[in-house]
N, C-alpha and C positions, 0 to 999 in steps of 0.2 A: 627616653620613652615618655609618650602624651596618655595621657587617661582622655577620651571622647564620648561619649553619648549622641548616640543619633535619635533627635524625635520625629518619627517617619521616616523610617530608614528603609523601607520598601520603592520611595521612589525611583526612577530612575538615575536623577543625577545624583540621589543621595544615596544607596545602596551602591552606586561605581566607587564615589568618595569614602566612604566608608570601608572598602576592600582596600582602596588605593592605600590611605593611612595601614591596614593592618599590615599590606606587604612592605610598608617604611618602615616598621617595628615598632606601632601605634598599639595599646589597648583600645579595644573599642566596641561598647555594648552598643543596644539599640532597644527603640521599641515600634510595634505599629501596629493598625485595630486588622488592618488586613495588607496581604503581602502576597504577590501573585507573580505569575514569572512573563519573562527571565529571571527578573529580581531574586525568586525563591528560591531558585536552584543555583545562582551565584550566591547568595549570602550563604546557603547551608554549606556548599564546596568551599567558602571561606571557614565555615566556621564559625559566624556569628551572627546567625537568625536566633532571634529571639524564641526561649524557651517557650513562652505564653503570649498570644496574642492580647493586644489591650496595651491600655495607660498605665503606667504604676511608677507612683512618686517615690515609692521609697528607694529606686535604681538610682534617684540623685543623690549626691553628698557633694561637701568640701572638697571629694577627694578627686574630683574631677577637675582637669583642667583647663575643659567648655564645654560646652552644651551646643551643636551643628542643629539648628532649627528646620526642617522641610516644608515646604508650599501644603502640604498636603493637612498638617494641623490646623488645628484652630488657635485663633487667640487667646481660648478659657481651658484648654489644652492641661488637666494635672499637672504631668510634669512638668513642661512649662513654668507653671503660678510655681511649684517650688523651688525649680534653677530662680526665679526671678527673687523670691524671697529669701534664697540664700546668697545672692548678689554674686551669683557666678556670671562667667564670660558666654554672653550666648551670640551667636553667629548664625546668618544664613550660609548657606554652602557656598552662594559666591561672592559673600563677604568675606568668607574663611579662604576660599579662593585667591584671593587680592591679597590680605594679611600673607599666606604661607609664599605666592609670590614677588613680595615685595622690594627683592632683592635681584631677581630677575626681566628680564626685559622681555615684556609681555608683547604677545604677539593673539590681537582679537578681531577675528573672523565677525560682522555683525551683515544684519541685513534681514527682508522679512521672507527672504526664501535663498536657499544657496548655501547660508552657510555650513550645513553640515558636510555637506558636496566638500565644496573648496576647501576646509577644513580637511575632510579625508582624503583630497589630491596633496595641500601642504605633505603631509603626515608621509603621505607613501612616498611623497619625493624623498624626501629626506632619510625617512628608513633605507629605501635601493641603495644610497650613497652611503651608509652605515655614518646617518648623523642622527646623532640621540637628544631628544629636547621632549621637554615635560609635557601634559598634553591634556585636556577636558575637551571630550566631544558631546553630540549631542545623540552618536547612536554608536551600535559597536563595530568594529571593522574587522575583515578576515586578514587573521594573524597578530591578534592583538586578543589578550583573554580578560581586556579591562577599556572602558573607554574612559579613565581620566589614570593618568602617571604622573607620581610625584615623587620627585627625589633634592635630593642636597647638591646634587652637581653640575647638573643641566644648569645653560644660563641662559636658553629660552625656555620661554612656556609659549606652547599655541590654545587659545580658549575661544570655543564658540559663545560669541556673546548673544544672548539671547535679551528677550527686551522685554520679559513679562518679569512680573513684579518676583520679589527675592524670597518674602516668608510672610506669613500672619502679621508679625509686629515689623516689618523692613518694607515698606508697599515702595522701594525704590528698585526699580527696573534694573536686574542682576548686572548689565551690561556698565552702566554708570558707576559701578566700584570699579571696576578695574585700570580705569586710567592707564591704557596703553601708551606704548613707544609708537608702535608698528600698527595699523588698525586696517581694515577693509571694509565696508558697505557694499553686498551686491543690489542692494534696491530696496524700493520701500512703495507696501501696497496695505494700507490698513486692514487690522487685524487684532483678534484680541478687543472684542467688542463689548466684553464682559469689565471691563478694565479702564477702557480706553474710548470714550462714548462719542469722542469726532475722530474722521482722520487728521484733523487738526492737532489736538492732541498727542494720537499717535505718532503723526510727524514729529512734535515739538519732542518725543523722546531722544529721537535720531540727533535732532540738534545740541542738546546739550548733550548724546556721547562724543558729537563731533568735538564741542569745546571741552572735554575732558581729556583731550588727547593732550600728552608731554607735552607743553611746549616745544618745538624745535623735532618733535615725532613726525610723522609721515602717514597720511593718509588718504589710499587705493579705494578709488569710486568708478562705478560702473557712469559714463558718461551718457551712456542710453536710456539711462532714468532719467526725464526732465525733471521731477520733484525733487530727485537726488540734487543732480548737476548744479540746479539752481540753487538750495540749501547750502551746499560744500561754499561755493562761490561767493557767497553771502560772507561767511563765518571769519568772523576777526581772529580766531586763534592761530598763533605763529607757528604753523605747520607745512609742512612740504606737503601739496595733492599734487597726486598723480590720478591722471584717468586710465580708462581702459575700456575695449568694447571687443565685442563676438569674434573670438579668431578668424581666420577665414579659411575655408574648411569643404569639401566637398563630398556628395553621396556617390556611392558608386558601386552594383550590383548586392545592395542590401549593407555597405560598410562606406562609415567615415572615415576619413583624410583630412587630415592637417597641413595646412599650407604652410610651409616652410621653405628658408632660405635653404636648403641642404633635400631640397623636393618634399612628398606629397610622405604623410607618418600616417600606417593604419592606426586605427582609436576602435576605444574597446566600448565606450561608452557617446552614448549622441545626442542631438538635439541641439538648435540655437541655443537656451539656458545652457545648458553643458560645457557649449563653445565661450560662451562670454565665463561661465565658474573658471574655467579654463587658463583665460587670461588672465584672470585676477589672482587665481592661485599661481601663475606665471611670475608674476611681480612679487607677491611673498615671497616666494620661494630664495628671488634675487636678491632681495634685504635679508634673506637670511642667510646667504652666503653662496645658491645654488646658482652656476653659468648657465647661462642657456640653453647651450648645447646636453648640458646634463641631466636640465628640468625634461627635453623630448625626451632624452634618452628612456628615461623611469616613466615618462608619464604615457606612452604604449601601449603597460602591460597593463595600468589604473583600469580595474573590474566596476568603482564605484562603490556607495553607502550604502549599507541597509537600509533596504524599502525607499532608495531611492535610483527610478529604474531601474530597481533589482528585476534582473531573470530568475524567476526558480522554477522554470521548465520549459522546454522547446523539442523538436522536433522539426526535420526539416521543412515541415509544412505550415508550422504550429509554433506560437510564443505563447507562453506569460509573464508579466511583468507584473509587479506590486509597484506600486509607487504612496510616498506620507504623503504626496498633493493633496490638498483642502482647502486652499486659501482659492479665491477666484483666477485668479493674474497666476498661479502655480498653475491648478487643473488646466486652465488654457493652454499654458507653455510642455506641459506636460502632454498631452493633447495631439500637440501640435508636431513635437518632436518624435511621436511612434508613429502619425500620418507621413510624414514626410521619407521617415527611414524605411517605414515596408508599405510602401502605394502600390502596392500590387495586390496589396490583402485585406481582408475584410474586417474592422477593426471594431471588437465589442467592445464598451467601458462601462465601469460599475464604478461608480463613487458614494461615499458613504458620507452625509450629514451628520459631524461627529461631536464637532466644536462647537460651541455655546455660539460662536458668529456664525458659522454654516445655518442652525439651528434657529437663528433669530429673524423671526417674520420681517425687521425692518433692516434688515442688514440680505438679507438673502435674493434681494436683486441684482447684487452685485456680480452674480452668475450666471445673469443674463446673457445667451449663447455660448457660454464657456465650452458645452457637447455640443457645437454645431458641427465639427469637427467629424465627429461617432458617428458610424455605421450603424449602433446599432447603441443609444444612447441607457443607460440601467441607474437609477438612484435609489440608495438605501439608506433608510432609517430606524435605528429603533424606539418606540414611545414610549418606552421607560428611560432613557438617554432623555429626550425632551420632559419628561418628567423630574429626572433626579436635578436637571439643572434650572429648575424651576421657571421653565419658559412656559410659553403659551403655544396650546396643540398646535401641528403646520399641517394644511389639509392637501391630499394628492394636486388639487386643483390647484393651489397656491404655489406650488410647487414647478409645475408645469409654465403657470402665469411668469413664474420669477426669471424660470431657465428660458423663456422664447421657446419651448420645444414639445409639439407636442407628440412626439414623436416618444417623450421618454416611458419606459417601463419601470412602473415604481412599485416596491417591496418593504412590508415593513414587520417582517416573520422571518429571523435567520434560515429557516426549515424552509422556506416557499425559494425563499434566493436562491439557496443550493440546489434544491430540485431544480430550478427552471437554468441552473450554469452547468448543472449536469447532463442536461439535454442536446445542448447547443452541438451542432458539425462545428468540429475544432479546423477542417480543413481549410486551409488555406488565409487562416485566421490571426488573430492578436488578440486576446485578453488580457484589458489592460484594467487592475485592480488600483481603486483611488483613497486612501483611507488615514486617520492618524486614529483610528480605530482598529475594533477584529471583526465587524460585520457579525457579530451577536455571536463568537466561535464558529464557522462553518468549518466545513472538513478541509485543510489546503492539499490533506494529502491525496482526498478524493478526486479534488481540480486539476492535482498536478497529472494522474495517473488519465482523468477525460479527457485535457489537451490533448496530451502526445498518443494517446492510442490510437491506430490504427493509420497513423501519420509515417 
């Protein structure tokens, strides 16, 4: 048994890790100034939320045997300064990550949109087939009461590598520890603008996780990215690439079909993006041991990620869908793939300006016509969001200028949003939610019960 300390242990990936250790048979305290859920009602159903909110150094000692850092502190952090004055072991989560699978043959999902998807197609292949391997994702999945597992016996891990930086004192891009075997890229669209001040930059991330791969590892690239393609192809590291591109796949009285040698497999989830996660998670699945014929078989019934084209309500006249979409190159594909699957219907969308790059006046052209797509185009922002992350106010008109539309209705009062989504005739409709936010708490259960009434 490990003695652990979590400093912000409310995050998301560090309140999963944090559970993951205590059901390994891990001690494990925490602390953190604020702690909101999901986080708050898994950590307490664990049994290790912290008694008191706040920093308090005297939780450190000796008797610890490391200190898991979170994005969410600060560098002048109390506890912190103490672990570091008492020369204990301090980790970010996916530095500790790479340490506890070091022995394993890591298997990392990366890319600036997709990987939680493809990630949670691997996962349920493998589960159907009752094959168990460790796992870090980036959201939770149904039938899973944890989204990272870590044990002694699995000799994979599948990890979504994410590209944003690891902790206060680690500013190296989570994804760069782990030095995979097995690796993916679904694409790469700059992002992380707070971080990363060219796509240049941003790119040159991607590049050095490419040459961090094993030597003699394998590395699955969406060929339809030209920024990707070119990049991989460039890369001296002695690697196997393999490409991959959009299954092919067809619409048909409101449901997707997969083209296959063995004919035409309903799919539970749609969209071009979908169809290309699809194939990439195809090819994992292979290197991990799955035949072909057994990746269709499970992948059928794949309902998909939370709040990634999640349904959470319908009716037969009537959808809603949530989607994380925020990045420009996502909301478009995202967009794109609920036009195509119900063209018969009238399709609203609300997107929420959440992320410090959505947010940022010289980065926010980038979503230029991304809702040309909408019927009936909605953007939301809150100005304490643009406040707390210390940008510069963004005015309706700039806004309008950025997106090419002037067609959009803008909202910047959770209360006014709800009211005007609670009005709408749901008939014959799609409400499609865009957000890595909450839209300032509106009521979902209010939205869910407008949809479908009278449908």
């Amino acid at each position: 048994m490990k003695r652990y300390h979590f400093i912000a242990i409310g995050g998301s990936a560090m309140h999963s890790l944090a559970i993951a250790l205590k059901e390994n048979g891990d001690q494990i305290s925490g602390s953190d100034d604020a702690i909101f859920d999901p986080s708050k009602t898994q950590l307490l159903k664990a049994a290790i939320y912290p008694e008191k909110m706040g920093w308090h150094p005297e939780k450190i000692s000796t008797d610890l045997d490391a200190v898991i850092l979170g994005m969410h502190a600060k560098a002048d952090n109390p506890e912190l300064i103490t672990a570091q004055s008492l020369g204990l072991k301090i980790y970010s989560y996916p530095e500790f990550i790479a340490h506890f699978s070091k022995r394993k043959t890591r298997v990392v999902i990366a890319g600036s949109h997709g990987k939680t998807t493809i990630s949670a197609m691997v996962l349920h292949v493998l589960k159907y087939h009752d094959r168990s391997v460790d796992f870090m994702l980036g959201a939770q999945l149904d039938g899973y009461n944890n989204s990272v597992s870590l044990t002694d016996k699995n000799d994979f891990i599948l990890l979504e590598g994410d590209e944003y930086l690891s902790s206060p004192i680690d500013l190296t891009p989570k994804f760069h520890h782990y030095k995979p075997q097995i690796s993916l890229i679904s694409g790469i669209a700059w992002d992380h603008v707070n971080v990363f001040k060219t796509a240049a930059d941003y790119n040159k991330q991607f590049e050095i996780f490419i040459n961090s791969i094993t030597p003699g590892g394998v590395l699955i690239y969406n060929e339809e990215d030209i920024t990707l393609s070119t990049m991989v192809n460039l890369s001296q590291n002695t690697i196997r690439k393999e490409s991959y591109h959009t299954a092919p796949h067809f619409i048909d009285s409101g449901r997707t079909y997969l083209k296959t040698d063995e004919g035409a497999l309903p799919l539970t989830v749609f969209g071009d993006h979908n169809l290309s996660n699809l194939a990439g998670a195809k090819w994992i699945c292979q290197l991990m041991g799955v035949e072909q014929d057994d990746f269709y078989q499970a992948i059928t019934c794949f309902g998909g990620a939370a709040k990634r084209l999640e349904k959470i309500a319908s009716s037969s006249k009537s959808f809603l869908f949530q989607d994380f979409a925020h990045a420009p190159s996502k909301v478009k594909a995202t967009i794109n793939a609920v036009k195509k699957q119900f063209e018969n219907f009238k399709l609203f969308t609300c997107l929420e300006l959440h992320t410090y790059s959505s947010l940022d006046y010289k980065f926010i052209h980038n979503y230029r016509d991304s809702l040309s797509l909408s019927d009936f185009p909605i953007v939301f922002y809150d100005p304490k969001t643009v406040k707390r992350k210390n940008l510069s106010p963004i005015t309706k008109k700039e806004i309008m200028v950025a997106f090419n539309d002037n067609r959009i209705k803008i909202f910047t009062q959770p209360k006014a949003l709800e009211e005007f989504l609670l009005k709408i005739n749901y008939n014959k409709t799609v409400l499609l939610m865009m957000s890595s936010g909450n839209y300032g708490d509106i009521s979902w259960e209010a939205l869910k019960e407008r949809v479908t009434e009278n449908n």
